[in-house]
C-alpha positions in Angstrom: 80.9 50.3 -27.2 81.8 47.9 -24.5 85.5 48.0 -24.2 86.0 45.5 -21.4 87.5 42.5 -21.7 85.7 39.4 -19.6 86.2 39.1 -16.2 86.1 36.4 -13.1 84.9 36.8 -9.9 88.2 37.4 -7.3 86.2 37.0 -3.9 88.6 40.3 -2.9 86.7 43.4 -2.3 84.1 42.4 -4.9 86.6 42.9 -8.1 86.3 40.9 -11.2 89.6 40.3 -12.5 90.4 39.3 -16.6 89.4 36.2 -17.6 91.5 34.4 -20.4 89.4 34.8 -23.5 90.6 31.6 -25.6 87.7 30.0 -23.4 84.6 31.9 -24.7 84.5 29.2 -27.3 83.6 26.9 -24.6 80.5 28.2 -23.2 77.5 25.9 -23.4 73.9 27.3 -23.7 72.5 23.8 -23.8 70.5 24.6 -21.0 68.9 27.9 -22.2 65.3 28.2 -22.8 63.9 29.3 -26.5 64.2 33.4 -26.4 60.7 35.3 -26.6 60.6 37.1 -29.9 59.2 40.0 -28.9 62.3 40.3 -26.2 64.6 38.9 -29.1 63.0 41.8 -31.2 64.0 44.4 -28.6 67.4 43.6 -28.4 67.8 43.2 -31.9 66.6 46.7 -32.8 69.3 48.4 -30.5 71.7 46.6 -31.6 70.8 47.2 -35.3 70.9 51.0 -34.3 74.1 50.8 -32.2 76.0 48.3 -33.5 76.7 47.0 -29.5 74.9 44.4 -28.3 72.6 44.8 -25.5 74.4 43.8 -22.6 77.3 40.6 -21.3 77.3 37.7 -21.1 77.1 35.5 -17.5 78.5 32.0 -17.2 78.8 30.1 -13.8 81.7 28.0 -13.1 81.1 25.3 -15.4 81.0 27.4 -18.3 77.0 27.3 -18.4 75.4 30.4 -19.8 73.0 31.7 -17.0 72.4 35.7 -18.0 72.9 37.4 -21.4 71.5 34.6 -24.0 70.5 36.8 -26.4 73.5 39.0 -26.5 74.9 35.2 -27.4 72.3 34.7 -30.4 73.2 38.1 -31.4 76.9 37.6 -32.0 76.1 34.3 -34.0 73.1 35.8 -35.9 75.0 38.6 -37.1 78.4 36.6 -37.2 80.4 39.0 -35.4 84.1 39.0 -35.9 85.5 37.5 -33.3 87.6 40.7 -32.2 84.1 42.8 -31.8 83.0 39.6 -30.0 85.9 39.5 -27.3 85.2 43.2 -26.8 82.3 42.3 -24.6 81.9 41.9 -21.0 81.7 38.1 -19.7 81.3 37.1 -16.2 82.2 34.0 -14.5 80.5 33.4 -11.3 80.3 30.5 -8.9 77.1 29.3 -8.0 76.9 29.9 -4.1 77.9 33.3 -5.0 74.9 36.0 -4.9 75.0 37.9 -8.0 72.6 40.3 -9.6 72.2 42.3 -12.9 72.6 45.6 -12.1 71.8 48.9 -14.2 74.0 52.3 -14.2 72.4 55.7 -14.8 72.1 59.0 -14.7 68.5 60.6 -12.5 66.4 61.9 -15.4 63.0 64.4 -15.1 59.9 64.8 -18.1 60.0 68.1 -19.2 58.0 69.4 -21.9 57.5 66.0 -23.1 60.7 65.5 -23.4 63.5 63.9 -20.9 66.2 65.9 -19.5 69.2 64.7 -17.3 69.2 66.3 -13.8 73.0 65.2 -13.2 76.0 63.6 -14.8 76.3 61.3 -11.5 75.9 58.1 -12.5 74.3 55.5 -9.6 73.1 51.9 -9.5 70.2 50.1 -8.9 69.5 46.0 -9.1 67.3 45.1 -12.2 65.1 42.2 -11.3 62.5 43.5 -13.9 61.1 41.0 -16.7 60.7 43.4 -19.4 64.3 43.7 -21.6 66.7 46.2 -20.6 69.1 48.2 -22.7 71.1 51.3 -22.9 68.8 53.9 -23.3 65.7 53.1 -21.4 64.3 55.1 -18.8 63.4 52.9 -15.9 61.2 53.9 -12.4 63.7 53.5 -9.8 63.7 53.1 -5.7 65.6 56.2 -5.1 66.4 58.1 -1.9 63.1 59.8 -1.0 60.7 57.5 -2.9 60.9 56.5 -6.6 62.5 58.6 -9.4 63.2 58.1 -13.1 66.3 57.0 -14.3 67.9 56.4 -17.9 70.4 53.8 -17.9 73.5 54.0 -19.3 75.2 50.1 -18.8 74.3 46.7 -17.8 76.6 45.1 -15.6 76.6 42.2 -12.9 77.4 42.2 -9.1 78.2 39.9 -6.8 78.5 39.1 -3.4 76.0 40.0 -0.5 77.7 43.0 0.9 78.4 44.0 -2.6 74.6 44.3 -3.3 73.4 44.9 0.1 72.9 49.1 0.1 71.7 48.8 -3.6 68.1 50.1 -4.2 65.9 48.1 -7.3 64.7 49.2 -10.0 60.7 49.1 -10.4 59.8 49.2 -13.7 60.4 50.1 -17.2 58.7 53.2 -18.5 58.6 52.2 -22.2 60.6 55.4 -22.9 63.9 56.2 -24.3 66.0 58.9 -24.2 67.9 59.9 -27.8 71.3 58.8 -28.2 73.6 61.7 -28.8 76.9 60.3 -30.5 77.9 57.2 -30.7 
């Protein structure tokens, strides 16, 4: 479950710090594009299983949504109360400000057609793919010596250049998943 509370963009070292919630009333998706189903469908499943939704919520200064629509059209849908609603992560960018959606995981291997996790070190990579996203998935990643599979673990947002200047991409999703233990 995403504990954190939403967060604004400091320009200090990169940190977000908490944003005043009484304002996520106010965000406008006016400007957002009809959602593919199939990509509506995606998310919807894991949050059916999970009870989380898929990933924040990104609004620029203007209180626009840019990132995270469907995460939006969940929370309605499914008329989340809004305590479970403020527990997820909302970003406020400005505009001229780079920012990128990035993905945290752990390195994973196919073994015995199964997935194992090589470490408990968790890393980052940018996520510029078009295929949805979510806890669980194992992605093809630019890693150190080449590419190497990864199974992500959080959706998050970065911003600034330096911020997201040594961070590799990802490459592609697999179309795998690795089983939830817990919850």
């Amino acid at each position: 479950m995403i504990l954190l509370i939403g967060l604004k963009y400091s320009g200090f070292r990169n940190m977000y710090l908490p944003e005043d919630k009484k304002r996520r009333d106010e965000i406008d998706c006016s400007r957002m594009a009809p959602s593919e189903k199939d990509k509506m469908a995606y998310y919807e499943k894991y949050y059916l299983e999970t009870k989380h939704l898929p990933h924040g919520i990104l609004v620029d200064e203007n209180r626009r949504l840019t990132d995270g629509y469907i995460s939006y059209l969940l929370a309605q849908k499914y008329q989340l109360k809004k305590e479970i609603f403020d527990d997820v992560e909302i970003f406020q960018i400005e505009r001229d400000v780079p920012c990128k959606k990035i993905v945290i995981g752990r390195h994973v291997a196919l073994k015995d057609n199964g997935i194992i996790v090589k470490s408990d070190r968790r890393y980052r990579w940018i996520c510029d793919i078009r295929e949805p996203v979510v806890p669980v998935d194992v992605l093809l990643v630019r890693a150190g010596r080449g590419k190497d599979l990864m199974v992500e673990d959080k959706i998050s947002y970065e911003a600034g250049a330096k911020s997201l200047g040594g961070l590799k991409k990802a490459v592609k999703h697999t179309k795998r998943k690795i089983k939830q233990t817990g919850a």
